[in-house]
NURO-744602 format. One record per atom (N, C-alpha, C, O): y, x, z; atom name; residue number from 1. Coordinates in nm, 2 decimals. Last residue first. Example, Ala and Ser with C-alpha at 12.3 -4.5 7.8 and 13.67 -1.06 7.14 Angstrom:
2
-0.22:1.28:0.71:N:2 .
-0.11:1.37:0.71:CA:2 .
0.00:1.29:0.79:C:2 .
0.11:1.34:0.80:O:2 .
-0.57:1.32:0.78:N:1 .
-0.45:1.23:0.78:CA:1 .
-0.33:1.32:0.78:C:1 .
-0.33:1.42:0.85:O:1 .
% end
This chain:
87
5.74:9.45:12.01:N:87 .
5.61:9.36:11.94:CA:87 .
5.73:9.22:11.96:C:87 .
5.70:9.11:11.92:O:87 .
5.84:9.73:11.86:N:86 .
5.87:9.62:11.96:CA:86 .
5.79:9.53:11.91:C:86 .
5.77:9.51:11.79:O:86 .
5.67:10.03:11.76:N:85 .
5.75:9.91:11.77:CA:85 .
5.77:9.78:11.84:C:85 .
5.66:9.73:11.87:O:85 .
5.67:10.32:12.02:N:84 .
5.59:10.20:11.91:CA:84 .
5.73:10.09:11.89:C:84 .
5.84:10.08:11.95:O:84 .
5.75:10.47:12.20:N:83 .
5.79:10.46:12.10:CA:83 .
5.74:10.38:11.98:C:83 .
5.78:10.39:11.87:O:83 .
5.66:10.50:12.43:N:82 .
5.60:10.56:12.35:CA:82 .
5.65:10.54:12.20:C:82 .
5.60:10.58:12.10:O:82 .
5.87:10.41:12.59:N:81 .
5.87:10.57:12.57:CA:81 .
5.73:10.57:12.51:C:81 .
5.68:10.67:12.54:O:81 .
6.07:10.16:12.56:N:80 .
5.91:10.19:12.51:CA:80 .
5.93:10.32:12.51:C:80 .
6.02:10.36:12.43:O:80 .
6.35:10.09:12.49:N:79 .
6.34:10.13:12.62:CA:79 .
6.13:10.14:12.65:C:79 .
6.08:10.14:12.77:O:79 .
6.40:10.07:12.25:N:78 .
6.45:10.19:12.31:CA:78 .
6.40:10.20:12.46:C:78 .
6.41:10.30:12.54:O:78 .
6.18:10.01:12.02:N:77 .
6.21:9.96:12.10:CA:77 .
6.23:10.07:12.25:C:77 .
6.15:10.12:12.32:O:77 .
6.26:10.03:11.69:N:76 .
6.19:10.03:11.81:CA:76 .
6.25:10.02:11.93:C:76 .
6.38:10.03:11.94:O:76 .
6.22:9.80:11.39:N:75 .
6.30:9.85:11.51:CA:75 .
6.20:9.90:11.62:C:75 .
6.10:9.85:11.65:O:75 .
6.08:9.66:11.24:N:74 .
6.04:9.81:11.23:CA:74 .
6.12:9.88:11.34:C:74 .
6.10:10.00:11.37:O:74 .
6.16:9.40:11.27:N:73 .
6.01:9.42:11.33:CA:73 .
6.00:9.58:11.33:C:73 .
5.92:9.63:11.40:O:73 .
6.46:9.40:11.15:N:72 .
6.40:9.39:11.29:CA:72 .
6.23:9.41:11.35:C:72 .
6.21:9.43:11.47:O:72 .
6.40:9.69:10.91:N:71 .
6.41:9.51:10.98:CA:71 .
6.38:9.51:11.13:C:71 .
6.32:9.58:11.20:O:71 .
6.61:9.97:10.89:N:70 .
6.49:9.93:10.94:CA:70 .
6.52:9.78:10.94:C:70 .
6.63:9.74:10.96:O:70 .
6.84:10.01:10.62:N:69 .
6.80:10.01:10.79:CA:69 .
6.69:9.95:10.80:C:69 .
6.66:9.86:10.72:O:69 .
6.92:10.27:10.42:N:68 .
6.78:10.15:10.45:CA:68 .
6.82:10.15:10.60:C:68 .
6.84:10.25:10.67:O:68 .
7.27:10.29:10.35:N:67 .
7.11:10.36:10.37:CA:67 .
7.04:10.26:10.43:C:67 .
7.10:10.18:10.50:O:67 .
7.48:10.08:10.11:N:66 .
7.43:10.15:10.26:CA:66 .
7.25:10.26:10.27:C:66 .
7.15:10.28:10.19:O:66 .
7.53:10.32:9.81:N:65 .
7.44:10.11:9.88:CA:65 .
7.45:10.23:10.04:C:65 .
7.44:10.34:10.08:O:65 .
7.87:10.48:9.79:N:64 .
7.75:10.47:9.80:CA:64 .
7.68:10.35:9.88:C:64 .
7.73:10.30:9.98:O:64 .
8.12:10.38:9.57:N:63 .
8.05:10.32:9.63:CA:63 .
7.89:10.36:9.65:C:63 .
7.80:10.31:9.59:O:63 .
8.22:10.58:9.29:N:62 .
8.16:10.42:9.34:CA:62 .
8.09:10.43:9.45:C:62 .
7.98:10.50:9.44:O:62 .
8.47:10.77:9.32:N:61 .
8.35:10.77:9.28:CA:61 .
8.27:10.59:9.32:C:61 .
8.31:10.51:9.41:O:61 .
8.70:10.79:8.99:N:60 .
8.66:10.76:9.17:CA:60 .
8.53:10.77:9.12:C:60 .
8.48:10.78:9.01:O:60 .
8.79:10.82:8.78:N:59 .
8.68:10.92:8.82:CA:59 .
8.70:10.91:8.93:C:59 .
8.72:11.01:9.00:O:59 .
8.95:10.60:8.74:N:58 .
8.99:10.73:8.74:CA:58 .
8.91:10.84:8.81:C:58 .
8.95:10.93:8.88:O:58 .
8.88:10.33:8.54:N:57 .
8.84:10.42:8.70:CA:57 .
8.87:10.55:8.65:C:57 .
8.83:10.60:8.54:O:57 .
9.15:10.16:8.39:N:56 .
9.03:10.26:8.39:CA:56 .
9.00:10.29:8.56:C:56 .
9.07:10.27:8.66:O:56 .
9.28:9.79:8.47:N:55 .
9.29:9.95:8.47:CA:55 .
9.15:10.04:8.49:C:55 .
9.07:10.02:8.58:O:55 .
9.31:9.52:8.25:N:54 .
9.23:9.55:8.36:CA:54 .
9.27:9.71:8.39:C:54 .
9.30:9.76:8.28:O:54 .
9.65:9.52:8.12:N:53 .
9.49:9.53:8.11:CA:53 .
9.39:9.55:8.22:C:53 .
9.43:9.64:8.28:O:53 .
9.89:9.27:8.26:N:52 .
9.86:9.39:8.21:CA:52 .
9.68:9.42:8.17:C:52 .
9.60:9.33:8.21:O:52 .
9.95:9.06:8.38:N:51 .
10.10:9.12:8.32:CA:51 .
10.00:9.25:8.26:C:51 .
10.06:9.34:8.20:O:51 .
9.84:8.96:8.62:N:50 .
9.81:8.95:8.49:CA:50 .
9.95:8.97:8.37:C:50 .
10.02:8.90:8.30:O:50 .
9.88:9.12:8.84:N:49 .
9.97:8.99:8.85:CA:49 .
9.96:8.90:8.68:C:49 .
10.03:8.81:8.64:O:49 .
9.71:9.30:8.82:N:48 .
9.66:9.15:8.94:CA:48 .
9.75:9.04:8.93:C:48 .
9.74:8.93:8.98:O:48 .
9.76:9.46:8.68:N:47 .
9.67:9.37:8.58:CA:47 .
9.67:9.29:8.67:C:47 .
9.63:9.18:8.64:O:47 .
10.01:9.54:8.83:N:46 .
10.00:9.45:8.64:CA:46 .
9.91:9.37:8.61:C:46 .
9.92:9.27:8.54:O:46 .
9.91:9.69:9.01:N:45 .
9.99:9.60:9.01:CA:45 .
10.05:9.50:8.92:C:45 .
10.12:9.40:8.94:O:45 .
9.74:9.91:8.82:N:44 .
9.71:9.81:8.95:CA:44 .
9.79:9.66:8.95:C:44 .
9.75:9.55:8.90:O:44 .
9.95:10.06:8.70:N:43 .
9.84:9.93:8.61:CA:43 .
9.80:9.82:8.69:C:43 .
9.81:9.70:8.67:O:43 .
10.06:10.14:8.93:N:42 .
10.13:10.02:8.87:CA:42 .
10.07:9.99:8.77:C:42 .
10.11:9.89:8.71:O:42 .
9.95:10.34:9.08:N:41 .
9.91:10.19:9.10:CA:41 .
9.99:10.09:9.06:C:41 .
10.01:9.99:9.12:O:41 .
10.10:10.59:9.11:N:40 .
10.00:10.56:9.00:CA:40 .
9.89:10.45:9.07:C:40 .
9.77:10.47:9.10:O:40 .
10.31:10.67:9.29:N:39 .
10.14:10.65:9.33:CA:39 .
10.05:10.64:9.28:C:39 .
9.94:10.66:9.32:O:39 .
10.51:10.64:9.06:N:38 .
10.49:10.78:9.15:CA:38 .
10.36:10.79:9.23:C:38 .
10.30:10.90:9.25:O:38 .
10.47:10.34:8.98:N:37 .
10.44:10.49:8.91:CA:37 .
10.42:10.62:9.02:C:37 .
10.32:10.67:9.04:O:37 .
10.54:10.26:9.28:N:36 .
10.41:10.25:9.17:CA:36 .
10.36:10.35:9.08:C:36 .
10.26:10.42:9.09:O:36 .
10.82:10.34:9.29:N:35 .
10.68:10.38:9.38:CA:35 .
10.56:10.34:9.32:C:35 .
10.47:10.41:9.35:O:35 .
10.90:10.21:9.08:N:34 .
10.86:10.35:9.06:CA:34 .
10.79:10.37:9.23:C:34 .
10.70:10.45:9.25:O:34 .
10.87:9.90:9.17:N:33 .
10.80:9.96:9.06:CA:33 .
10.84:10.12:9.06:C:33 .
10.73:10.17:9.03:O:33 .
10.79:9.90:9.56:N:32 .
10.92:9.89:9.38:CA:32 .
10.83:9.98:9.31:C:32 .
10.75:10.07:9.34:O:32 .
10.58:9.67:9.66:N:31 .
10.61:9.77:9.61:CA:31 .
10.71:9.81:9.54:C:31 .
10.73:9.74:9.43:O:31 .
10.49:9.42:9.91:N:30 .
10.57:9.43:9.82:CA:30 .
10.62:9.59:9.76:C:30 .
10.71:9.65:9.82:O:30 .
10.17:9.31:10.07:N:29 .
10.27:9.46:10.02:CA:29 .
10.38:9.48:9.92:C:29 .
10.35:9.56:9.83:O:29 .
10.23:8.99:10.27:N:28 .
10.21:9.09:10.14:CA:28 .
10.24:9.24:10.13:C:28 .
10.35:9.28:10.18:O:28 .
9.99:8.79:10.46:N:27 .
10.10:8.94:10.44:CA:27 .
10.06:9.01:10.30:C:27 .
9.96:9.05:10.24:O:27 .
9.84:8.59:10.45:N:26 .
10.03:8.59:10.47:CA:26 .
10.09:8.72:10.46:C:26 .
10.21:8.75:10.44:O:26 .
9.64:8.73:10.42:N:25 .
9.65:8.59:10.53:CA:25 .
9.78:8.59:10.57:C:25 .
9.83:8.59:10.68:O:25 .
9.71:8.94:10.18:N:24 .
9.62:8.91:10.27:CA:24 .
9.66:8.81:10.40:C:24 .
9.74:8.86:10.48:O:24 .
9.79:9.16:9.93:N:23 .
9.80:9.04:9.99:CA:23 .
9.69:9.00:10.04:C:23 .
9.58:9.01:9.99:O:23 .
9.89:9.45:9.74:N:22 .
9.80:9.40:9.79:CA:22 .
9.84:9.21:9.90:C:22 .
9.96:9.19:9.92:O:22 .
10.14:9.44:9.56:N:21 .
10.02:9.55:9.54:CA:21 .
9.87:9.51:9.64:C:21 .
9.76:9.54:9.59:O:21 .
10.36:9.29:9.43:N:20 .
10.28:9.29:9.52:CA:20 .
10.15:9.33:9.47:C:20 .
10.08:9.29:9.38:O:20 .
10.53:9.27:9.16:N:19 .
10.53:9.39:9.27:CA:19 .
10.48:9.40:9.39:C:19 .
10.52:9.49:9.46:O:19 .
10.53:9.14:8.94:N:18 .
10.44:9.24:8.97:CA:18 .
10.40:9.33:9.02:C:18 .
10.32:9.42:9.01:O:18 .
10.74:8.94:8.88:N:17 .
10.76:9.07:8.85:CA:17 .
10.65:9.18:8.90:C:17 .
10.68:9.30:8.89:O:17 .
10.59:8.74:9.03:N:16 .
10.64:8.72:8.86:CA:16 .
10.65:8.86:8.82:C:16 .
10.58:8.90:8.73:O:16 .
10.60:8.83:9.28:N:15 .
10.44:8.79:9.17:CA:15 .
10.49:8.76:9.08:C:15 .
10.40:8.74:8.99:O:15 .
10.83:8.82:9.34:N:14 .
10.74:8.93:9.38:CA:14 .
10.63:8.94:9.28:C:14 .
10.59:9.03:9.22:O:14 .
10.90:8.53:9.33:N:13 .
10.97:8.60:9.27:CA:13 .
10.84:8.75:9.29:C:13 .
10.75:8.72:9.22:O:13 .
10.69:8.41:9.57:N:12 .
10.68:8.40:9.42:CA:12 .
10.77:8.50:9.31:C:12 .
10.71:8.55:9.22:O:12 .
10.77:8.57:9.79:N:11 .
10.64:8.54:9.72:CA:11 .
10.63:8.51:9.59:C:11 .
10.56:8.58:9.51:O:11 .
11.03:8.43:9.79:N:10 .
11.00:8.61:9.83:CA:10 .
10.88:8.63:9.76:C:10 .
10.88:8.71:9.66:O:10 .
10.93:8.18:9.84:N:9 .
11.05:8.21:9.71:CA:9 .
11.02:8.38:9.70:C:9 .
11.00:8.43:9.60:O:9 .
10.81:8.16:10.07:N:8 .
10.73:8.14:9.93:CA:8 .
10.80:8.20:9.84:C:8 .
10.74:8.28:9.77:O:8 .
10.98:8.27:10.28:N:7 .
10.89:8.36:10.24:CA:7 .
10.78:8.28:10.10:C:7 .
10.70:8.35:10.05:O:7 .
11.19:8.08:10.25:N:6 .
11.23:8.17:10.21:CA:6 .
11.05:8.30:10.20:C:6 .
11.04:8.39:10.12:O:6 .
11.04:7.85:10.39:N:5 .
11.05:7.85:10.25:CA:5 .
11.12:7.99:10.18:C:5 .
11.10:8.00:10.06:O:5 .
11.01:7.95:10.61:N:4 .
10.84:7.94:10.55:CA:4 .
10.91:7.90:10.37:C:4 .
10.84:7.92:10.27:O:4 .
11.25:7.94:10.69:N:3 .
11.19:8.09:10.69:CA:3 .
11.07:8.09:10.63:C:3 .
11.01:8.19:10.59:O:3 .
11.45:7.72:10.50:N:2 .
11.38:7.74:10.65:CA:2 .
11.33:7.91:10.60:C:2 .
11.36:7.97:10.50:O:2 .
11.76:7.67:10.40:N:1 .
11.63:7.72:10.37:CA:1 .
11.56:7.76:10.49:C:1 .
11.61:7.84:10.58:O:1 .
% end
């Protein structure tokens, strides 16, 4: 078994049982289920491997929208000591 086949099989056995918590450009987080519970991200880990319900928000809070940035025409222009806008 080469090393690219031993990491699909790691891969796939992992995602049957529900124990990759996050994944990203080959890297996975493999979790044991009571570190799940004890973190309380094993709905997490259920509903991604579809083994479970989508999971509640636990009174996080969402996401504040960025604050307005100016467009480039409203930018000024740092090096204008009067401070007007950059034409």
């Amino acid at each position: 078994m080469t090393r690219e086949e031993a990491y699909d099989a790691v891969a796939k056995l992992a995602a049957e049982h529900a124990l990759i918590l996050q994944g990203f450009g080959g890297v996975l987080t493999i979790v044991h289920p009571e570190t799940q519970r004890a973190e309380g991200f094993e709905e997490h880990c259920l509903y991604m491997a579809g083994m479970g319900p989508m999971p509640e928000s636990k009174g996080k809070p969402k996401p504040e929208p960025a604050p307005h940035k100016p467009r480039t025409d409203e930018q000024l222009d740092i090096f204008n000591d009067t401070k007007e806008p950059a034409a």
